[in-house]
ChimeraX commands (.cxc) that place a marker at each C-alpha (Angstrom):
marker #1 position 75.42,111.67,-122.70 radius 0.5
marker #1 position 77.08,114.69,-123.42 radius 0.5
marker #1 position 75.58,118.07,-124.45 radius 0.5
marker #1 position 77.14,121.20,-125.25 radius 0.5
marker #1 position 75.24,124.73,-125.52 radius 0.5
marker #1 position 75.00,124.64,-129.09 radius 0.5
marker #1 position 73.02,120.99,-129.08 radius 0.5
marker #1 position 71.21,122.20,-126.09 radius 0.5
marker #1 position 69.76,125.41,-127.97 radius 0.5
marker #1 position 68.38,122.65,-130.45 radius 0.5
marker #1 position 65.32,122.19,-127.60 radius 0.5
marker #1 position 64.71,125.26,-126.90 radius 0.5
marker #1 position 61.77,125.39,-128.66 radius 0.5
marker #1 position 60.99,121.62,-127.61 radius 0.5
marker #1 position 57.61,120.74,-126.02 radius 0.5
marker #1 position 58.31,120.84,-121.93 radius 0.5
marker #1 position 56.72,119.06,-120.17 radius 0.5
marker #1 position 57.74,115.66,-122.38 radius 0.5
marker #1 position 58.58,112.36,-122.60 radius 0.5
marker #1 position 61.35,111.03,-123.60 radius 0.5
marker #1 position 59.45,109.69,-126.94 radius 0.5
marker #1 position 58.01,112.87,-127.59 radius 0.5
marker #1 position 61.43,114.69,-127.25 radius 0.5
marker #1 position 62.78,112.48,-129.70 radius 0.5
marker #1 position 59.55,112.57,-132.03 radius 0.5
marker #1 position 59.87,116.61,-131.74 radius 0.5
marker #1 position 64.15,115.99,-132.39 radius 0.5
marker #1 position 63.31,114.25,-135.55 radius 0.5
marker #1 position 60.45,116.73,-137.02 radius 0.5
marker #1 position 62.74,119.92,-136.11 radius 0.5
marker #1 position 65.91,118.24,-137.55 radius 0.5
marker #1 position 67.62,118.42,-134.86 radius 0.5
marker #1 position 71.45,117.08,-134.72 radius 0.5
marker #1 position 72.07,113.84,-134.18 radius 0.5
marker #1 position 74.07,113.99,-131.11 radius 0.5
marker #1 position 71.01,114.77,-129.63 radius 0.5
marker #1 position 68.68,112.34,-130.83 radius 0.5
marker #1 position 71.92,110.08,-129.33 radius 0.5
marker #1 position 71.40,111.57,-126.51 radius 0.5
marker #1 position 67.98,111.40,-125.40 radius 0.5
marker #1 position 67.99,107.70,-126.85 radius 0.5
marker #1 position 70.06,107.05,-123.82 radius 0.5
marker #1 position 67.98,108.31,-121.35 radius 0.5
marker #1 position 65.99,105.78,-119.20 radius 0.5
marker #1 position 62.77,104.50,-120.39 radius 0.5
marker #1 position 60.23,105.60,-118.39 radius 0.5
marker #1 position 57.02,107.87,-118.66 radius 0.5
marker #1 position 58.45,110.34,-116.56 radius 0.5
marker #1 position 58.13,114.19,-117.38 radius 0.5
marker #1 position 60.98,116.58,-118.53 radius 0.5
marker #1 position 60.24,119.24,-116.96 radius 0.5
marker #1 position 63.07,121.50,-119.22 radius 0.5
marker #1 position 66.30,121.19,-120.51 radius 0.5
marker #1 position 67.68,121.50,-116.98 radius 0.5
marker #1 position 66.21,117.80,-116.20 radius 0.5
marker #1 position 68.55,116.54,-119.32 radius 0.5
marker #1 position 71.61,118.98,-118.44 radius 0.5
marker #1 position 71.45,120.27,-114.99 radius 0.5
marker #1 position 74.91,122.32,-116.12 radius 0.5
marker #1 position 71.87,123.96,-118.66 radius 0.5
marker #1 position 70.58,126.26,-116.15 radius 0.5
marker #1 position 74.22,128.03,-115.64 radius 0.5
marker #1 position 74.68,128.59,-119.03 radius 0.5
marker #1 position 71.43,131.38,-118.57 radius 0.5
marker #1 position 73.75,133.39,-116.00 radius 0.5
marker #1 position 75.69,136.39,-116.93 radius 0.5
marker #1 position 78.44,135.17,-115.16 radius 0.5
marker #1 position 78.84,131.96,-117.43 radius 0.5
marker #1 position 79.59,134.26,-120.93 radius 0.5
marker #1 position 83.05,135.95,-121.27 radius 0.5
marker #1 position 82.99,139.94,-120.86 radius 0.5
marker #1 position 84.75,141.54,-123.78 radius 0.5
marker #1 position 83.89,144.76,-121.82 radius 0.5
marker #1 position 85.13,144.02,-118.75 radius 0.5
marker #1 position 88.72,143.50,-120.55 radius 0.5
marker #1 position 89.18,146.84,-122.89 radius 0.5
marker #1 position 88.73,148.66,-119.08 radius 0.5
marker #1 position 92.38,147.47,-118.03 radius 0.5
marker #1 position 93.89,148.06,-121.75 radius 0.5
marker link #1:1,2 radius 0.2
marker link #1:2,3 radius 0.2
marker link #1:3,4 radius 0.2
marker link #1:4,5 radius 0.2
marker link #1:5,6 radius 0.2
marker link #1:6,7 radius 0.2
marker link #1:7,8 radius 0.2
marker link #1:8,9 radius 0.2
marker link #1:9,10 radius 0.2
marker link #1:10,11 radius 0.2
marker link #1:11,12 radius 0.2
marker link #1:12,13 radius 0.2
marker link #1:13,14 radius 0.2
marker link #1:14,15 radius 0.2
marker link #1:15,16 radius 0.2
marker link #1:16,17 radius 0.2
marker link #1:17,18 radius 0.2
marker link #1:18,19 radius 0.2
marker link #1:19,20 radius 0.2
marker link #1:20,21 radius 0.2
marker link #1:21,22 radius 0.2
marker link #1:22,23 radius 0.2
marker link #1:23,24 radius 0.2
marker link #1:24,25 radius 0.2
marker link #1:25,26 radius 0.2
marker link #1:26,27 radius 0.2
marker link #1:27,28 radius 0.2
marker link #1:28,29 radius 0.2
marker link #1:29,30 radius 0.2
marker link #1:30,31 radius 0.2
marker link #1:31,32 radius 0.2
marker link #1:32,33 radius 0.2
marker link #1:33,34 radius 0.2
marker link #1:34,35 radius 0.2
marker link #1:35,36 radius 0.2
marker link #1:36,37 radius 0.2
marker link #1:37,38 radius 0.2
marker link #1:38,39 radius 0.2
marker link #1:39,40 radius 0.2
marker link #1:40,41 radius 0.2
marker link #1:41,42 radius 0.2
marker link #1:42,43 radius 0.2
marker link #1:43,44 radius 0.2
marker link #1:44,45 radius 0.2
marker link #1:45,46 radius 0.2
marker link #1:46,47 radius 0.2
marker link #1:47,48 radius 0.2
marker link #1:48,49 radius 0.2
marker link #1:49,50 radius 0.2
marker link #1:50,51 radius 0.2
marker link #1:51,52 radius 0.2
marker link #1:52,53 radius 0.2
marker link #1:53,54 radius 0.2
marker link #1:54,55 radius 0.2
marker link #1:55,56 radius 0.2
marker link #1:56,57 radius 0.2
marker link #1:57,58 radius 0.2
marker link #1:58,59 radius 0.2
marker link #1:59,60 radius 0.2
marker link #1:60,61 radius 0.2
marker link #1:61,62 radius 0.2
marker link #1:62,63 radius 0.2
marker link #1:63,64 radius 0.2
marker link #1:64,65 radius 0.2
marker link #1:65,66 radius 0.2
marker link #1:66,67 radius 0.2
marker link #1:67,68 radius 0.2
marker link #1:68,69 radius 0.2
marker link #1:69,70 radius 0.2
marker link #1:70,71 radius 0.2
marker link #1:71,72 radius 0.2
marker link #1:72,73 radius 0.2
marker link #1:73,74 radius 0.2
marker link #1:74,75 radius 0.2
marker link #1:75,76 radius 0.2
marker link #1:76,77 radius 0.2
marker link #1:77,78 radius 0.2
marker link #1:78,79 radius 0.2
view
């Protein structure tokens, strides 16, 4: 599996709590890229719960900080 911010942002919307079928069901009707439909089709079969997108990327939850995004501002103070 691998996920990058831009396929992540492609759930944000998605149904948490979920399945796995249901995330895939909800990847389909939203049209959703297919990396990510590849990616939750290799996710175990069970009838657990997602909780969130942190269950499917635990990296997910760091992209939220302030500290992950690049500070343009920060730079022009030592120009």
């Amino acid at each position: 599996m691998f996920w990058t911010p831009e396929l992540a942002i492609s759930l944000e919307d998605a149904p948490f709590p979920a399945t796995k079928e249901e995330l895939i069901d909800y990847a389909n009707r939203a049209g959703c890229p297919q990396e990510v439909l590849d990616n939750l089709a290799e996710l175990d079969d069970t009838d657990e719960l997602i909780e969130g997108m942190e269950d499917l990327w635990p990296e997910y939850e760091d992209l939220n900080s302030e500290e992950y995004f690049y500070n343009d501002d920060e730079e022009e103070q030592y120009i």
